[in-house]
N, C-alpha and C positions, 0 to 999 in steps of 0.2 A: 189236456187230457188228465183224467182225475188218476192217482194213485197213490200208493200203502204211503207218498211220500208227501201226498201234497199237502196234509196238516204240517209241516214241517214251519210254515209261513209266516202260522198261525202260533205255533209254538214259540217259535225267534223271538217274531217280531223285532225289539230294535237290538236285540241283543248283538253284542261284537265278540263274545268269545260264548261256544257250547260244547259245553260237554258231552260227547256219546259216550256211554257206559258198554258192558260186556259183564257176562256173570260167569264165563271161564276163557280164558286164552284160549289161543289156537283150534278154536273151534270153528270148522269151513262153512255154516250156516250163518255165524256172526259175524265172522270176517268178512264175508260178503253179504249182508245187510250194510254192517256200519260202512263199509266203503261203497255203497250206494247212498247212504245219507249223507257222508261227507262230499261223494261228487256233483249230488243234487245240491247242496249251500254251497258249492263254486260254481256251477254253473249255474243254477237260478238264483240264488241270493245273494252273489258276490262277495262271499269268501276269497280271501287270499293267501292264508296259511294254512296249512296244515300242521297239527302238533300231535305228537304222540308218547305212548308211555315206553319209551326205548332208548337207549344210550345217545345221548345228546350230542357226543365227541361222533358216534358211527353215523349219526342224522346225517350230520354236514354235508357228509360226501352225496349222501342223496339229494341233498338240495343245491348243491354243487354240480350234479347230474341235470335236476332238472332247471337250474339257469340255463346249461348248456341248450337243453331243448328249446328254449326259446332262441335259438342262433341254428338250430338246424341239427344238433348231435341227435344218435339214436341213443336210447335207454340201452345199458348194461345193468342188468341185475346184479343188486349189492352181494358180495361175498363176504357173509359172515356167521360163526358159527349160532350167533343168538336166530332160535325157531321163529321170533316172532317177524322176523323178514321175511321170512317164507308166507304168512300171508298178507303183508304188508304191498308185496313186490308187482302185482296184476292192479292194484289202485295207484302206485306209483308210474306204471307205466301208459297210464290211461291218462293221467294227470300230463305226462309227458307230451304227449299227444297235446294235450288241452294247452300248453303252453307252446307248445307250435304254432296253435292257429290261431294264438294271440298273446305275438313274441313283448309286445309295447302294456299285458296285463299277467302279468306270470303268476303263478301259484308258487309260495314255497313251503319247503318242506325243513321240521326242526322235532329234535327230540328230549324231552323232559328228564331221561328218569339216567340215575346218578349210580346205578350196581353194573361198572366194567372195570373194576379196579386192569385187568390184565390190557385194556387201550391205552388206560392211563399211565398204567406204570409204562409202556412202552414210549409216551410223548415225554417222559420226565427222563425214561435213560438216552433217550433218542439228542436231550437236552446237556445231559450230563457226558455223552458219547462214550457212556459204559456201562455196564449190567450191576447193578447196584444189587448186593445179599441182602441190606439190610431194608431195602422199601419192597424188595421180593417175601419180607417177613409177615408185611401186610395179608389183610383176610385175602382172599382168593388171588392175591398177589405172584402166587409160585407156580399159577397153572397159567395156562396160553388160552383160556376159552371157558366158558358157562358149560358146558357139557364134559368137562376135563374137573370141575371144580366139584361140580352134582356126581359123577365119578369116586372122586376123593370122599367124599360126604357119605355114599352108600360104601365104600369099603369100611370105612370106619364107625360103625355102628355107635352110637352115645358121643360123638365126636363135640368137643366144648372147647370155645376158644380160654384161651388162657389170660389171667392179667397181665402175666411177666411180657407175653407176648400182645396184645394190647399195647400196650405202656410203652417197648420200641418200636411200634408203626409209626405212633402220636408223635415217638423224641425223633422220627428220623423224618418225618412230612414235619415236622417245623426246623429242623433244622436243613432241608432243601427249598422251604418258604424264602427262609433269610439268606440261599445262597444262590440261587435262580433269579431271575427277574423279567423272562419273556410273561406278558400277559397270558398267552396260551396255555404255558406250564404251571403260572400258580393256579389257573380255571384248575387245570384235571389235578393241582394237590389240594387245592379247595376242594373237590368232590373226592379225591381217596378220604378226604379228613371227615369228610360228611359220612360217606360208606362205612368205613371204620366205627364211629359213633353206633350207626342204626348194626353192624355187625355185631359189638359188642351187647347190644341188649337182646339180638335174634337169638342171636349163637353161644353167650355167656349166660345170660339169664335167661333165656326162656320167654324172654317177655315182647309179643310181637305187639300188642299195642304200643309198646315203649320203643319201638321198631319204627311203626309208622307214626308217631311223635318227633321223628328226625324225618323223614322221607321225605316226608308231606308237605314241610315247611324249603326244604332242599329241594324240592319238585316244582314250588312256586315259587323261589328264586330264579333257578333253572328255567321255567317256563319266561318268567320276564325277562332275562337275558337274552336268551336267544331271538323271544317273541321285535324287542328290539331290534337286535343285529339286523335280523330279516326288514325292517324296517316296520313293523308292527302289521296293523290290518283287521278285521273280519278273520275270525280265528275259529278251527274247530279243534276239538281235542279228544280225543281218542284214546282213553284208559279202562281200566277194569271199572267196574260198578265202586268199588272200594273208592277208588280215587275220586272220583266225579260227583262222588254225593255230596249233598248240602252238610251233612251229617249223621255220624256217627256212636255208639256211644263208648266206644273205645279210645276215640282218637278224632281228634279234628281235622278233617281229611281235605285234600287238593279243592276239590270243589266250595266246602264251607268257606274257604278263604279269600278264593274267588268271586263268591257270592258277595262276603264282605267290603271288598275292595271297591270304594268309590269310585276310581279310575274304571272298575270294568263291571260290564254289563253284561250280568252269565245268568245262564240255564242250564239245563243237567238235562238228558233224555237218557232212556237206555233202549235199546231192540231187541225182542225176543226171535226165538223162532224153534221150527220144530228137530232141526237136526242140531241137535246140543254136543255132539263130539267135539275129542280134544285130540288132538295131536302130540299133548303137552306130554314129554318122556321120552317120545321118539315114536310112538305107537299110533294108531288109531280108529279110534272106535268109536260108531254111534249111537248113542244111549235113545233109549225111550224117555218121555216126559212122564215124571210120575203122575198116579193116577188124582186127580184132582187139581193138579195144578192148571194156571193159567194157558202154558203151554200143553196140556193138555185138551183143555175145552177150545181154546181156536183150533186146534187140530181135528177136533170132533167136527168143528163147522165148518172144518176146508180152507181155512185161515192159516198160513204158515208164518206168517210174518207179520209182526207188531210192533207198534210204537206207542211207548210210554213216556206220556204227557207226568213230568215229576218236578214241573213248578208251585206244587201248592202244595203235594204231599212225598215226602224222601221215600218215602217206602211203597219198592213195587205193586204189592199187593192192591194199593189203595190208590193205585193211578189208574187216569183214565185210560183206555185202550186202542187205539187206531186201528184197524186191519183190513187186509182188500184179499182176494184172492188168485195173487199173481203165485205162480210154481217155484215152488225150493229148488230148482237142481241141485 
């Protein structure tokens, strides 16, 4: 049966790892597009990971979850205060299912992205078996949760990290480097150290390209690591449009590197659609597509859903366009 998905084929081709993009978080139109493109490359193209742009340390437990599914456990929805689980959790559970009815071919599940200082400072005291002030000095280090730190953030209006402050996260993450030695614990002070870095150019200077000049490169360490652990595979990946591009001209992003990498065989897709709402803040609302835009004109033609072919040109505008007319709910 033909549909919005089945250039997807044609798009891959032999590729082993692709990127689907998004042009805003926690948006319920995109989230459910891109977790129908990703469940279409596991079950018709033989995908076997799934990767995403979420806290790599909270992954685990999800793909922890879904080994179990292939032994017969039911799905518990992850508890955790980061929003983007929330639409994460209805493809996790589906997946769940999928590795049921083929316990001997499982899907796993892993997370890329390196901004939870407060999981990690919990693995390093958990290590140390006491509450440590001075790695709680670290950026977002002192709060329990992403919605307690964005808190912190709007009470304090012009809020700028400091050098002094700086400068003890860096001396106290190397000096629990040299005094630790589980694998696990130097992973998460390898990533406070990463955080820390792309924090001080966010939060200090101003300067988000110099932001994701750390990320990006922390993002595709992260991604091979874990992509490893799981034992490798037919890979989809699932970030913002930012990450998954070939290129950008601020910063050289997840995607560009990927492209690079002779070991791997990438593409970048991204999917439109017409309900553009965000979740993102705690709220939500859905916006209209502006007047002239892409998402606009398939909407004119009863088209809610598109795929954008962005193997020959980075920029949406200038990709070709897929679209069928199956119903947004």
């Amino acid at each position: 049966m033909t549909t919005w998905l089945t250039p997807l084929a044609v798009i891959v081709g032999a590729a082993d790892v692709v990127g689907v993009g998004e042009s805003v978080h926690l948006s319920g139109g995109l989230e459910r597009a891109r977790a129908e493109v990703a469940e279409h490359l596991v079950v018709e193209l033989g995908f076997r990971v799934v990767a995403m742009e979420i806290s790599w340390l909270e992954a685990r437990t999800a793909d922890e979850q879904l080994s179990a599914c292939a032994t017969g456990s039911a799905w518990t929805d992850i508890e955790s205060s980061d929003q983007l689980w929330a639409g994460v959790q209805p493809m996790l559970r589906r997946l769940c299912a999928f590795n049921a009815a083929h316990p001997e071919d499982p899907v796993r599940f892993i997370g890329i992205d390196i901004q939870d200082p407060w999981n990690h400072r919990r693995v390093i005291e958990a290590a140390l078996g006491h509450e440590d002030p001075e790695l709680r000095r670290c950026f977002g280090a002192w709060v329990d949760s992403g919605p307690e730190l964005a808190a912190y953030g709007r009470a304090r209006p012009g809020f700028r990290w400091t050098r002094t402050e700086d400068d003890a996260c860096r001396d106290r993450l190397e000096s629990l480097a040299a005094e630790l030695e589980a694998p696990d614990v130097h992973r998460s002070l390898a990533t406070m150290e990463q955080d820390r870095q792309k924090c001080w150019r966010q939060y200090a200077e101003g300067d988000f390209g110099g932001a994701y000049a750390v990320r990006e490169p922390a993002m595709l360490e992260t991604f091979h690591l874990e992509r490893a652990r799981v034992g490798g595979g037919k890979t989809v990946l699932l970030a913002h449009d930012d990450h998954v591009a070939r290129a950008d001209p601020k910063y050289d992003p997840l995607g560009g590197r990927l492209d690079r990498d002779p070991a791997v065989a990438y593409v970048n897709i991204a999917v439109g659609g017409y309900r553009v709402g965000t979740r993102l803040g705690g709220g939500y609302e859905e916006t209209l597509p502006a007047a002239g835009s892409l998402e606009a004109g398939w909407h004119d033609l009863g088209q809610p859903r598109a795929l954008f072919d962005r193997r020959e040109q980075d920029e949406v505008h200038d990709a070709r366009v897929f679209v069928d007319h199956a119903p947004m709910d």
